[in-house]
PyMOL CGO cylinders between C-alpha atoms (Angstrom):
from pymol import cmd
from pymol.cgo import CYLINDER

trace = [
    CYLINDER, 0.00, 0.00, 0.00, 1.56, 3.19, -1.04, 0.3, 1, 1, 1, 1, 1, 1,
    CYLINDER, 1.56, 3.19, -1.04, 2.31, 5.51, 1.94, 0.3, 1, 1, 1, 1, 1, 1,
    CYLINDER, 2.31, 5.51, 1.94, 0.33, 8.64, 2.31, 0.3, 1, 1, 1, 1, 1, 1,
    CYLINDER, 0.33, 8.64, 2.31, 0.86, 12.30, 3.82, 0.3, 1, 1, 1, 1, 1, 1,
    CYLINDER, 0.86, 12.30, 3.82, -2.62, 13.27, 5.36, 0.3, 1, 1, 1, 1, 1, 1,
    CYLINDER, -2.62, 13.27, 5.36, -2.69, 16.43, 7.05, 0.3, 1, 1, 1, 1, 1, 1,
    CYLINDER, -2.69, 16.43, 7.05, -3.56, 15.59, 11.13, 0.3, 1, 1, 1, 1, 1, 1,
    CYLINDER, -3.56, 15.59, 11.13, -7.22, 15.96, 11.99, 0.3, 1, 1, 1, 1, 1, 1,
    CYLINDER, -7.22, 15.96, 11.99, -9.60, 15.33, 14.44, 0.3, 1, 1, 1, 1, 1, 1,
    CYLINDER, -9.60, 15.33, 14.44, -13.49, 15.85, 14.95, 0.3, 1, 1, 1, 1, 1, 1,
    CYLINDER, -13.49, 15.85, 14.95, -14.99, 17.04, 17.79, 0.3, 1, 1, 1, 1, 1, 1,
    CYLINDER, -14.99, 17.04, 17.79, -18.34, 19.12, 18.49, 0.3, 1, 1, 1, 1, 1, 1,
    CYLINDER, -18.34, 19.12, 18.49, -15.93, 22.70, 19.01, 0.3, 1, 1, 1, 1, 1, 1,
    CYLINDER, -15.93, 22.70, 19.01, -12.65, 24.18, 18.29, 0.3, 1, 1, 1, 1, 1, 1,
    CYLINDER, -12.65, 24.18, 18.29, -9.20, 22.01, 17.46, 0.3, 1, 1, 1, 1, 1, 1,
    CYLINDER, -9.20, 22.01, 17.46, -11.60, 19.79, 14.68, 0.3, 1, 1, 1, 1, 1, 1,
    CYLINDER, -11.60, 19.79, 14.68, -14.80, 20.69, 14.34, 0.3, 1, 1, 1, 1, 1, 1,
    CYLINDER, -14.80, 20.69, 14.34, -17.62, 21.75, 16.01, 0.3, 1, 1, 1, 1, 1, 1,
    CYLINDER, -17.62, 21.75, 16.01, -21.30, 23.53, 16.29, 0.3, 1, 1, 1, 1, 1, 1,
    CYLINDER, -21.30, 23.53, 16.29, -21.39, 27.12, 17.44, 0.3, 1, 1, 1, 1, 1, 1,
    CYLINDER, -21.39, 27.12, 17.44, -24.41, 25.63, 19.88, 0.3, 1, 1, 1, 1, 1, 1,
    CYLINDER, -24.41, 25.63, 19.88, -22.64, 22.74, 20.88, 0.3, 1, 1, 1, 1, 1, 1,
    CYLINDER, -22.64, 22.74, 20.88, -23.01, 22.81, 24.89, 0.3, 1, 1, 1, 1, 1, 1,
    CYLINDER, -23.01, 22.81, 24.89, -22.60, 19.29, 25.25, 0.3, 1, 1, 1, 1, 1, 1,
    CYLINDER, -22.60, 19.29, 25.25, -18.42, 19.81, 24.59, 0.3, 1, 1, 1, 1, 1, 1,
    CYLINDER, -18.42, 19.81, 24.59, -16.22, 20.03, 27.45, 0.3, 1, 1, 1, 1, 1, 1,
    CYLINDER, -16.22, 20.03, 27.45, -14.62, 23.22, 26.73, 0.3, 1, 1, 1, 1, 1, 1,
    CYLINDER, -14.62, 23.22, 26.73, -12.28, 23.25, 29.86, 0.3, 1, 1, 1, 1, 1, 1,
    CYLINDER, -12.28, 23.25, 29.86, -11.26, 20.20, 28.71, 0.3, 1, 1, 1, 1, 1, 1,
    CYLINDER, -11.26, 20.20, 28.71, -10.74, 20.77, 25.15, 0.3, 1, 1, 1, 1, 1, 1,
    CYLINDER, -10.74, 20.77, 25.15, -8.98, 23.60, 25.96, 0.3, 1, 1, 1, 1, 1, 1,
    CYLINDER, -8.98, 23.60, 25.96, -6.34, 21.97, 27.88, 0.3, 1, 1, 1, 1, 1, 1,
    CYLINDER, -6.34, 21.97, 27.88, -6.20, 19.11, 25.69, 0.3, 1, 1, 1, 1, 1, 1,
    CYLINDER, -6.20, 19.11, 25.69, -5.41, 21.53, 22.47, 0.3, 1, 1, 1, 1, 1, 1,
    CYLINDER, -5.41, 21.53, 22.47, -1.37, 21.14, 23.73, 0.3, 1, 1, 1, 1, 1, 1,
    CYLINDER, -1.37, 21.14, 23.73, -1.47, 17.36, 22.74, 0.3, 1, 1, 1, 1, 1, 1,
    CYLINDER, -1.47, 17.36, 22.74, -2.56, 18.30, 18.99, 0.3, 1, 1, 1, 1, 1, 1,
    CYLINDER, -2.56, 18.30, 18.99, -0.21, 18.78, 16.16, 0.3, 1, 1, 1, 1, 1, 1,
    CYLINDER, -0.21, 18.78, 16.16, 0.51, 23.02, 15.44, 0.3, 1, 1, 1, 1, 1, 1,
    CYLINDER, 0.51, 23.02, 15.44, -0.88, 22.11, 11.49, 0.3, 1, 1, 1, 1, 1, 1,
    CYLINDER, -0.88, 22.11, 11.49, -3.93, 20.91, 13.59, 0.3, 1, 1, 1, 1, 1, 1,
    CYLINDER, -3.93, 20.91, 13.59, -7.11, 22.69, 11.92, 0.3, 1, 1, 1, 1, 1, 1,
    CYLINDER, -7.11, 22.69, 11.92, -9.90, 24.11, 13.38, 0.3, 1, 1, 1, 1, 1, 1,
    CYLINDER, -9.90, 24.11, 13.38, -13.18, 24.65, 12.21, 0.3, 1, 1, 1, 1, 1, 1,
    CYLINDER, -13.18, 24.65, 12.21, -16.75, 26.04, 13.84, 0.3, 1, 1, 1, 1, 1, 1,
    CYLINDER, -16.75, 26.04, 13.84, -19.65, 25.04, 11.76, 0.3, 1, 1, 1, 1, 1, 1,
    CYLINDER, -19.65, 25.04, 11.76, -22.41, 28.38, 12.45, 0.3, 1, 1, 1, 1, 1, 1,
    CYLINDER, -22.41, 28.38, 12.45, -25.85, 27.67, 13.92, 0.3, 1, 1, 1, 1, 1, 1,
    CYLINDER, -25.85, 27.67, 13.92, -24.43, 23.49, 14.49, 0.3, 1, 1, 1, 1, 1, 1,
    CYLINDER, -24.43, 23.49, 14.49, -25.09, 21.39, 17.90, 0.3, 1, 1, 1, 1, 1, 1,
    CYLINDER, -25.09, 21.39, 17.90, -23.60, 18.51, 19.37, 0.3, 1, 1, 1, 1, 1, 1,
    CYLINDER, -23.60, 18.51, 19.37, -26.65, 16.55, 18.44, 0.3, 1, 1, 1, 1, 1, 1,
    CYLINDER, -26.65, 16.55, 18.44, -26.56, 17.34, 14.88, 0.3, 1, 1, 1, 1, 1, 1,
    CYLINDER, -26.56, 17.34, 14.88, -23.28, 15.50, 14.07, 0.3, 1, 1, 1, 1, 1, 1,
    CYLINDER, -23.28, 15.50, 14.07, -24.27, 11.93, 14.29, 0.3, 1, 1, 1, 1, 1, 1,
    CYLINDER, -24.27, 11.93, 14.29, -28.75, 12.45, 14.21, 0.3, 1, 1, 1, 1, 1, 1,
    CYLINDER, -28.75, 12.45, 14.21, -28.59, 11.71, 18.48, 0.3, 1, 1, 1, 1, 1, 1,
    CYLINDER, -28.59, 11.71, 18.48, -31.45, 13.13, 19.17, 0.3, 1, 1, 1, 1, 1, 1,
    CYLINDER, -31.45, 13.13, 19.17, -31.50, 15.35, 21.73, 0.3, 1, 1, 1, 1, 1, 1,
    CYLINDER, -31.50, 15.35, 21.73, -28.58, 15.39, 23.97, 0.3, 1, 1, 1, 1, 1, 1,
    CYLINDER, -28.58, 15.39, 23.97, -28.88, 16.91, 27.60, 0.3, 1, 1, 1, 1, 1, 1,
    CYLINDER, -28.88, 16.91, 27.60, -27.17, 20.40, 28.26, 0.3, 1, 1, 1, 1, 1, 1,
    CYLINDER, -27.17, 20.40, 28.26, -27.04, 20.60, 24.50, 0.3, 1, 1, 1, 1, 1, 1,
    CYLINDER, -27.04, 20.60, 24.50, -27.98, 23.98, 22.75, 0.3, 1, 1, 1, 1, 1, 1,
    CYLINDER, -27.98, 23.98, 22.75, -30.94, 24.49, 19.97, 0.3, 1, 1, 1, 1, 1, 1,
    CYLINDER, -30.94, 24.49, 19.97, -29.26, 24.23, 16.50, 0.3, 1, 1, 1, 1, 1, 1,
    CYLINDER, -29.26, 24.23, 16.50, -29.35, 27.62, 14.34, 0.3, 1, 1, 1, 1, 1, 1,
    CYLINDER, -29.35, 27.62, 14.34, -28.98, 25.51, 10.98, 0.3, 1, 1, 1, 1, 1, 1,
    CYLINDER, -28.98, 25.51, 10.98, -31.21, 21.86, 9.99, 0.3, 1, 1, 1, 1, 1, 1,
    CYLINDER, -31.21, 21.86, 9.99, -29.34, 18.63, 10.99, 0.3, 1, 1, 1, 1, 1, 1,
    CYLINDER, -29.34, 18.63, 10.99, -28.78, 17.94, 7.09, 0.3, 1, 1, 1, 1, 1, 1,
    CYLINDER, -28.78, 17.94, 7.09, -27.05, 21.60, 6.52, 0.3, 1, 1, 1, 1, 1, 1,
    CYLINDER, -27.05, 21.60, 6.52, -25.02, 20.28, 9.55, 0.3, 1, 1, 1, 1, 1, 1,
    CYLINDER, -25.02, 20.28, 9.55, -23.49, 17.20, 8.31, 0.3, 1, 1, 1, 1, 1, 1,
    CYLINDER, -23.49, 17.20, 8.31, -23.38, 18.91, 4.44, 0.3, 1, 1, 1, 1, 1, 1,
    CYLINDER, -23.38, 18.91, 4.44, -20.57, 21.32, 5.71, 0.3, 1, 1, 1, 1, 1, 1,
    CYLINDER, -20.57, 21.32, 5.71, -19.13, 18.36, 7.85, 0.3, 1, 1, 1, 1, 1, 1,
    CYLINDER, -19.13, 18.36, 7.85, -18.46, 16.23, 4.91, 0.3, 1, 1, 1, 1, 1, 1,
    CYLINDER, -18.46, 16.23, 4.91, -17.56, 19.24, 3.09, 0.3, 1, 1, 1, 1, 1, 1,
    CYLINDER, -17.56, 19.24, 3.09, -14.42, 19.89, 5.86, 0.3, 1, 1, 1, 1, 1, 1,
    CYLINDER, -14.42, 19.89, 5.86, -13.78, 15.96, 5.96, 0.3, 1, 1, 1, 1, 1, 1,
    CYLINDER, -13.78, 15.96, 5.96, -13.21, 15.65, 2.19, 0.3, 1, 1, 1, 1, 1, 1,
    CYLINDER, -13.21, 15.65, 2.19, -11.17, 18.80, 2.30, 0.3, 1, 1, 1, 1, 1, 1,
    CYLINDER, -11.17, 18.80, 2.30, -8.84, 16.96, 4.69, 0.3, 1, 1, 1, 1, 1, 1,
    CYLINDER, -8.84, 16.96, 4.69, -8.27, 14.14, 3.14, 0.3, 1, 1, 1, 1, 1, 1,
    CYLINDER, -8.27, 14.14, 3.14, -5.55, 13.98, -0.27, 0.3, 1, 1, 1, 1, 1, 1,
]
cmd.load_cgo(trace, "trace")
């Protein structure tokens, strides 16, 4: 199998990876500190109006905030930011 360079990634519901401006579910404390462990060419992206829920069709997820955007605009821009990751 012929080796390939993919840029490091990771997925979460906010900040280093990805996440939903609503998500409330996210540790953020946690994420914060944990942002050290991640390579510096780690990306970040924040999907507008997106929950926790929303990534993976939950249902509703306790402490979670109200998506701004459907569940399908959700997961468009998701794949959109996955297949822009990968070579």
């Amino acid at each position: 199998m012929k080796k390939r360079h993919m840029p490091p990634f990771c997925i979460f519901s906010q900040r280093k990876g990805w996440f939903g401006s609503e998500d409330h579910v996210l540790n953020m404390t946690n994420l914060e500190k944990g942002r050290g462990y991640l390579p510096e060419k780690a990306a970040e992206y924040r999907i507008d109006g997106g929950n926790h829920a929303q990534f993976g069709n939950y249902g509703v997820q306790k402490g979670d905030g109200e998506a701004l955007i459907s569940a399908a605009e959700q997961q468009k821009q998701m794949k959109a930011l996955i297949l822009s990751a990968l070579p």
